[in-house]
C-alpha positions in Angstrom: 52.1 45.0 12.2 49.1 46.0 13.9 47.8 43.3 16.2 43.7 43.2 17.3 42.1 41.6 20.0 38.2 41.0 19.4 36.4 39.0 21.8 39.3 37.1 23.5 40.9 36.2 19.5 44.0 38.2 18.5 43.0 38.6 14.5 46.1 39.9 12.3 43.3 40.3 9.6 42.3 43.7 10.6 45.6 45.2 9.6 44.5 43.8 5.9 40.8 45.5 6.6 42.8 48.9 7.4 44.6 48.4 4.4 41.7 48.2 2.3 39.7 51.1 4.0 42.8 53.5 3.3 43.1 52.4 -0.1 39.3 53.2 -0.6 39.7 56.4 1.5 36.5 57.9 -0.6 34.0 55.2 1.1 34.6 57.1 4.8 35.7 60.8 3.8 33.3 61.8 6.9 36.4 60.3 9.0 39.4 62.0 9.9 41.1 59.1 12.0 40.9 55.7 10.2 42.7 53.9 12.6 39.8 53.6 15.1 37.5 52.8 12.6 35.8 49.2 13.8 34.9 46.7 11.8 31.5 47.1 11.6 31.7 51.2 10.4 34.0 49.9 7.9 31.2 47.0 6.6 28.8 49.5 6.6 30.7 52.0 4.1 31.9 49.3 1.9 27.9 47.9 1.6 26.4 51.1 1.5 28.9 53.0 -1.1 31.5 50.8 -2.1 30.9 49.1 -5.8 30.9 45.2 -6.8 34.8 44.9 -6.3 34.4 47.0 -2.8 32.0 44.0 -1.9 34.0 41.4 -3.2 37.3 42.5 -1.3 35.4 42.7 1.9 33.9 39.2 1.8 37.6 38.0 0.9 39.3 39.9 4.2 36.3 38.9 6.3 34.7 36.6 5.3 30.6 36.3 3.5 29.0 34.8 6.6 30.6 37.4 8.9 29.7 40.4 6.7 26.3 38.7 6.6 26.4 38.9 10.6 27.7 42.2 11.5 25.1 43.3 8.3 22.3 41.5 10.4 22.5 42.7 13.5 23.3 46.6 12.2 19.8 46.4 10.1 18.0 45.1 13.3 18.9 48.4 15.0 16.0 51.1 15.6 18.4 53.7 14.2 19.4 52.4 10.5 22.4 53.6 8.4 22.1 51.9 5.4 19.6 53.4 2.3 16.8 51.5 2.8 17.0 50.0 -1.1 20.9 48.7 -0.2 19.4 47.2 3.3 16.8 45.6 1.0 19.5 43.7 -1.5 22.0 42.6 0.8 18.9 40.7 3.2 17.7 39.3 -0.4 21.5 38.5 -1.3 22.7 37.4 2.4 19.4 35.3 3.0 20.4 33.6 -0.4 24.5 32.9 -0.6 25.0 33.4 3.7 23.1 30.6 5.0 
């Protein structure tokens, strides 16, 4: 078992987040290595391409209200990955259900 540490917190839940992104290989098929995929690249496939279920296994791995961070802080970038009408639903659905 794969063991993370993130900001000083060893999290065993990222070996379940790399379990999902391999499953859903199709979300990153720009990326040849998934294992150093972070977190954050991995939100940002599953919101900008993944479908309802996608969505609905992330928030169970990670969590809503983290999504709804790392989400936040990637759309308040200059340089913005997300299609701008996906950017627009998740701010309406995180501003709603992520207080």
């Amino acid at each position: 078992m794969r063991i993370e540490n993130c900001a000083g917190f060893w999290y065993y839940l990222s070996m379940t987040l790399r379990d999902f992104i391999k499953k859903r290989r199709d979300l990153v098929w720009y990326v040849k290595d998934l294992e150093h995929l972070s977190k954050e690249a991995i939100v940002e496939a599953v919101l900008n391409y993944g479908d309802f279920d996608d969505v609905q296994k992330l928030f169970s791995i990670l969590g809503m209200k983290r999504v709804a961070g790392i989400f936040r802080v990637q759309t308040r970038r200059k340089r913005v990955n997300y299609d701008p009408k996906i950017a627009h639903y998740f701010n309406l659905y995180f501003q709603k259900y992520a207080h």
